[in-house]
VOGU-965824 format. One record per residue (C-alpha): z negated, x negated, y; residue in three letters. Coordinates in nm, 3 decimals, decimal comma. Each point is the difference from the previous one (the first is absolute). Last residue first. Layout:
<pts>
[[Z X Y] "ALA"]
...
</pts>
This chain:
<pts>
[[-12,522 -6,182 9,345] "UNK"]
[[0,121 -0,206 -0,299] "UNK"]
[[0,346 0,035 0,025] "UNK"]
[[0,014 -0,007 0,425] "UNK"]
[[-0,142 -0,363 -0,041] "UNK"]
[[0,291 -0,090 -0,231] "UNK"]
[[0,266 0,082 0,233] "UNK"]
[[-0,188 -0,157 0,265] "UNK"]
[[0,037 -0,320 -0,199] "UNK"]
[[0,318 0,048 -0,081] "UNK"]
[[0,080 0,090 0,400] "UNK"]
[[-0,187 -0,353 0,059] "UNK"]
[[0,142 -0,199 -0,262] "UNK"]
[[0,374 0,128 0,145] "UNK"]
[[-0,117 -0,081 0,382] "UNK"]
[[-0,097 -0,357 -0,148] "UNK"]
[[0,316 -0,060 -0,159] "UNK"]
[[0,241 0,121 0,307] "UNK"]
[[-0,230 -0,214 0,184] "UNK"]
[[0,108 -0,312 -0,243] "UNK"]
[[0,337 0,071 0,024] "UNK"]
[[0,021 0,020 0,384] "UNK"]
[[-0,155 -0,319 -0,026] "UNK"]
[[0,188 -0,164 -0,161] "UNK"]
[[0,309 0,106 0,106] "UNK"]
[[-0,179 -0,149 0,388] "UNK"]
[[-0,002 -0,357 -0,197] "UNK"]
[[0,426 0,058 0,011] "UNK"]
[[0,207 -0,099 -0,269] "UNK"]
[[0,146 0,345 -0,039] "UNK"]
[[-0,239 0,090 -0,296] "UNK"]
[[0,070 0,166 -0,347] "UNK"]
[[0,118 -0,227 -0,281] "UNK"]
[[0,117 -0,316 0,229] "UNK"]
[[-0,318 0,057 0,264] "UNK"]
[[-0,238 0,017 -0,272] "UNK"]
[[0,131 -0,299 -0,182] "UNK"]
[[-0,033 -0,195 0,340] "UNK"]
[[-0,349 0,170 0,068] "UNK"]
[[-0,149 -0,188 -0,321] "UNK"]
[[0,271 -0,271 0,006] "UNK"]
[[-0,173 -0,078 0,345] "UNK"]
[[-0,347 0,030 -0,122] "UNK"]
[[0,093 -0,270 -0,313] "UNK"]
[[0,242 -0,232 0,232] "UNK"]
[[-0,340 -0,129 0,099] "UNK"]
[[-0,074 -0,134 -0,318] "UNK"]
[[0,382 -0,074 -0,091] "UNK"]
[[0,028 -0,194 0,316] "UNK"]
[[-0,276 -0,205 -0,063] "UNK"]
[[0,122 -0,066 -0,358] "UNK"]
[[0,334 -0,102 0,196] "UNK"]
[[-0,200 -0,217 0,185] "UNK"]
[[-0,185 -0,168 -0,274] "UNK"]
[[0,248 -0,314 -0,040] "UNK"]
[[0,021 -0,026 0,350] "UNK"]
[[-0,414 -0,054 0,069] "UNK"]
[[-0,106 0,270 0,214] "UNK"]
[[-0,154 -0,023 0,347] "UNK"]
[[0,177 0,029 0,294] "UNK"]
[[0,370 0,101 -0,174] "UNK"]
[[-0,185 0,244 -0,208] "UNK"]
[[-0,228 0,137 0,282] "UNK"]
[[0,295 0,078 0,239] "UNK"]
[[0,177 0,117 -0,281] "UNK"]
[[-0,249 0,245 -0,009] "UNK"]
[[0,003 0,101 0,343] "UNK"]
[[0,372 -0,004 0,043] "UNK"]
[[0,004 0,242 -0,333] "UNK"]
[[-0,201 0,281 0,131] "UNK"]
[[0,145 0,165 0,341] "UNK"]
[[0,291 -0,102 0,042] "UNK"]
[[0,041 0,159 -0,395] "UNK"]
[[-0,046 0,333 0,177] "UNK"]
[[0,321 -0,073 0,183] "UNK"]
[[0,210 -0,121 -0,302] "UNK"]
[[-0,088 0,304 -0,225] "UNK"]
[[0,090 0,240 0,332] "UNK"]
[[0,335 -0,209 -0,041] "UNK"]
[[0,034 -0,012 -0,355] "UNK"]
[[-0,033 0,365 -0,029] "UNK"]
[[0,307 0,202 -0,010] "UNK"]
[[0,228 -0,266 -0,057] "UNK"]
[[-0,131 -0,181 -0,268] "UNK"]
[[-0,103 0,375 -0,150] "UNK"]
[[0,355 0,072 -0,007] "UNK"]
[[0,126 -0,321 -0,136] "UNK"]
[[0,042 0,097 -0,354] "UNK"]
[[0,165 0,292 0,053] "UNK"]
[[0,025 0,134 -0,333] "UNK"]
[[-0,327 -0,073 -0,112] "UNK"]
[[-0,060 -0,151 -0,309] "UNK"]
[[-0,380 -0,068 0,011] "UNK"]
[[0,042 -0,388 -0,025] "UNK"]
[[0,304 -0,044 0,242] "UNK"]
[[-0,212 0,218 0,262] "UNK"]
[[-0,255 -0,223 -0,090] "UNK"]
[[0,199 -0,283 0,051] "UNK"]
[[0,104 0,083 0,328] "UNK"]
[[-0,315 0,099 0,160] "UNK"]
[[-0,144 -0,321 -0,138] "UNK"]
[[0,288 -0,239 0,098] "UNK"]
[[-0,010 0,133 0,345] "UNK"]
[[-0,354 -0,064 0,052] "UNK"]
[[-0,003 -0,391 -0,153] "UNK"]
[[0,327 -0,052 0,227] "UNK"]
[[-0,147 0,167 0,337] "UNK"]
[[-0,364 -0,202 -0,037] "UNK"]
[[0,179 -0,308 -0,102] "UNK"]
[[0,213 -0,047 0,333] "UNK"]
[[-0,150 0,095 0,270] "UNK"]
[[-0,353 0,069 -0,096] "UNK"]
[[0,012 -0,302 -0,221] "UNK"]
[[0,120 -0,243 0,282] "UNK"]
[[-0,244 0,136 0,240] "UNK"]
[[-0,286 -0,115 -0,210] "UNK"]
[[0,175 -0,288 -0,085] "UNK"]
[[-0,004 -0,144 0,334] "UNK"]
[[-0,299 0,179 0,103] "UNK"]
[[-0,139 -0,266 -0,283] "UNK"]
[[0,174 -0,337 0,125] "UNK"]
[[-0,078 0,071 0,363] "UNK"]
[[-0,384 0,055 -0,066] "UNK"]
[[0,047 -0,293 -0,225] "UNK"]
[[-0,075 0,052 -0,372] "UNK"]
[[0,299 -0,178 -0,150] "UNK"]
[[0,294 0,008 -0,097] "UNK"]
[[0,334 0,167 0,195] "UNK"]
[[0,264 -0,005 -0,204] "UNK"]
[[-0,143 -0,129 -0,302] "UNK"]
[[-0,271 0,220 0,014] "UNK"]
[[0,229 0,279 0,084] "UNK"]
[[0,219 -0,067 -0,285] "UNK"]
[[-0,328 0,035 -0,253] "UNK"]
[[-0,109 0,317 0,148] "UNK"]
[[0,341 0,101 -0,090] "UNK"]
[[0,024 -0,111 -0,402] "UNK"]
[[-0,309 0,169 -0,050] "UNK"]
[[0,085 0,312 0,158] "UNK"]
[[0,368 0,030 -0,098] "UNK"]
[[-0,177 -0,050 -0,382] "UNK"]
[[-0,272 0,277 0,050] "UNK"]
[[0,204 0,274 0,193] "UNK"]
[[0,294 -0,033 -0,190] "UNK"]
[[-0,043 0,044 -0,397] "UNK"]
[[-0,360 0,019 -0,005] "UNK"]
[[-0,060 0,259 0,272] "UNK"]
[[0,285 0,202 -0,044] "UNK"]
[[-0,041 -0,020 -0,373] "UNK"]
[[-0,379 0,127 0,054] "UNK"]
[[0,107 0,207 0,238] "UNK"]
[[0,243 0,179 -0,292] "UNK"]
[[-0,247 -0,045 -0,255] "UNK"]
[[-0,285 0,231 0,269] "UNK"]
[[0,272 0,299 -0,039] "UNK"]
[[-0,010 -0,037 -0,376] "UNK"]
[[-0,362 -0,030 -0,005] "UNK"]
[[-0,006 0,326 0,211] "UNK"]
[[-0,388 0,114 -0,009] "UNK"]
[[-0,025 0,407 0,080] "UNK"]
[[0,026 0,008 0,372] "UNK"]
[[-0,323 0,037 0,195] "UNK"]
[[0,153 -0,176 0,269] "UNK"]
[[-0,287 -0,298 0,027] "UNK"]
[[0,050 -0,033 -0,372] "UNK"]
[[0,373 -0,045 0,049] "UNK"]
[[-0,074 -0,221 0,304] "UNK"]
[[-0,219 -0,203 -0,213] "UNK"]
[[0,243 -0,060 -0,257] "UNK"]
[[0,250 -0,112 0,272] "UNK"]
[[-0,239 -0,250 0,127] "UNK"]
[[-0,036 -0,097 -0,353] "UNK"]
[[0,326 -0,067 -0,048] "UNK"]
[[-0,016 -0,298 0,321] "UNK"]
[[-0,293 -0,138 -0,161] "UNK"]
[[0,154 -0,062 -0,321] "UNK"]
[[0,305 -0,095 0,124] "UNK"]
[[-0,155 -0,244 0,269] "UNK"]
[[-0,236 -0,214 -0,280] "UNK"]
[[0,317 0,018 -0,228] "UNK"]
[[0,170 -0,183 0,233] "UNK"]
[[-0,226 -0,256 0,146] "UNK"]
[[-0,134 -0,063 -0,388] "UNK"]
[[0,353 -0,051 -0,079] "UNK"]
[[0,115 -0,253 0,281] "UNK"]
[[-0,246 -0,187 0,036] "UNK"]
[[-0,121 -0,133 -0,290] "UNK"]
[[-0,227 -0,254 0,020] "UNK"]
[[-0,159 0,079 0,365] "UNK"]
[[0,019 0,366 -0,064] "UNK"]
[[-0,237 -0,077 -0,360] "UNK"]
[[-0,234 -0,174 0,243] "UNK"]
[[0,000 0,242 0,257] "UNK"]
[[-0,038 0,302 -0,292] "UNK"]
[[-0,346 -0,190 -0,170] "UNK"]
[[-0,190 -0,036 0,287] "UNK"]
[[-0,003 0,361 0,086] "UNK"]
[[0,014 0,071 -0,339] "UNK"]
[[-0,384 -0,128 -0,008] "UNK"]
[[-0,011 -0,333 -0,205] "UNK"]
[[-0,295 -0,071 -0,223] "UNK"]
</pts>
């Protein structure tokens, strides 16, 4: 009996291009599931079909067709081969994938301006990605097969959609948004729970 664990490499190694795909759209709308959860908000399916069409529709493909160029570019698992590509994808894939996401969810969610948010927080979004996405590509170009990479990317692109979709609906792109939000939350529990305290006295 096959664990799934067996079961998804071998399917990735048949097919390719559709399990990488809808293995990194389905992780990637999650991410923004769990933000909305995270949030408190009341669940936005619609909002989570928009990543979803993000995800599937550019993310997924430019992914899968990228980590393949890079390979050929530069194959391998050298030291020199994988920094390579590492700084390759910060450079150049890192900027593209981020820009099409602000952008088409701006297209997505009708907004007049639909490069406002691009604007506003792409480069705090860039900076705080410095400080994820080298070391997982770092790992992927080390030690991942190519035809699970984008996969990988999806798995680990899970957080980063998590705090990505954040940052689009009500961040700036920074980690320090974050946290801000997150005391805000706890000071709120706290009063509530104060609040509450003060009822039953």
């Amino acid at each position: 009996m096959w664990g799934w664990w067996q079961v998804v490499p071998r399917i990735a190694q048949r097919y390719p291009w559709p399990t990488n795909v809808l293995l990194y759209g389905a992780l990637y709308s999650s991410g923004d599931a769990l933000q909305q959860m995270l949030r408190g908000c009341e669940p936005d399916w619609q909002q989570t079909r928009r990543v979803a069409t993000v995800a599937i529709g550019f993310h997924a493909n430019f992914n899968y067709v990228w980590m393949r160029l890079l390979e050929r570019a530069l194959p391998g698992r050298t030291p020199r081969a994988v920094l390579g590509k590492v700084l390759c994808d910060q450079l150049l894939g890192g900027p593209i994938a981020l820009s099409a996401f602000y952008t088409g969810m701006s297209i997505l969610q009708g907004k007049e301006d639909t490069f406002l948010d691009l604007r506003q927080k792409f480069w705090n979004t860039y900076k705080t990605g410095l400080m994820y996405w080298p070391f997982v590509q770092l790992t992927n170009f080390s030690f991942v097969p190519v035809y699970l990479r984008t996969a990988y990317v999806g798995l680990c692109g899970f957080f980063w959609a998590t705090f990505l979709c954040y940052s689009q609906q009500s961040g700036d792109g920074t980690v320090s948004s974050v946290f801000a939000w997150l005391k805000k939350k706890e000071g709120h529990r706290q009063s509530h729970n104060r609040g509450q305290s003060r009822g039953t006295a």
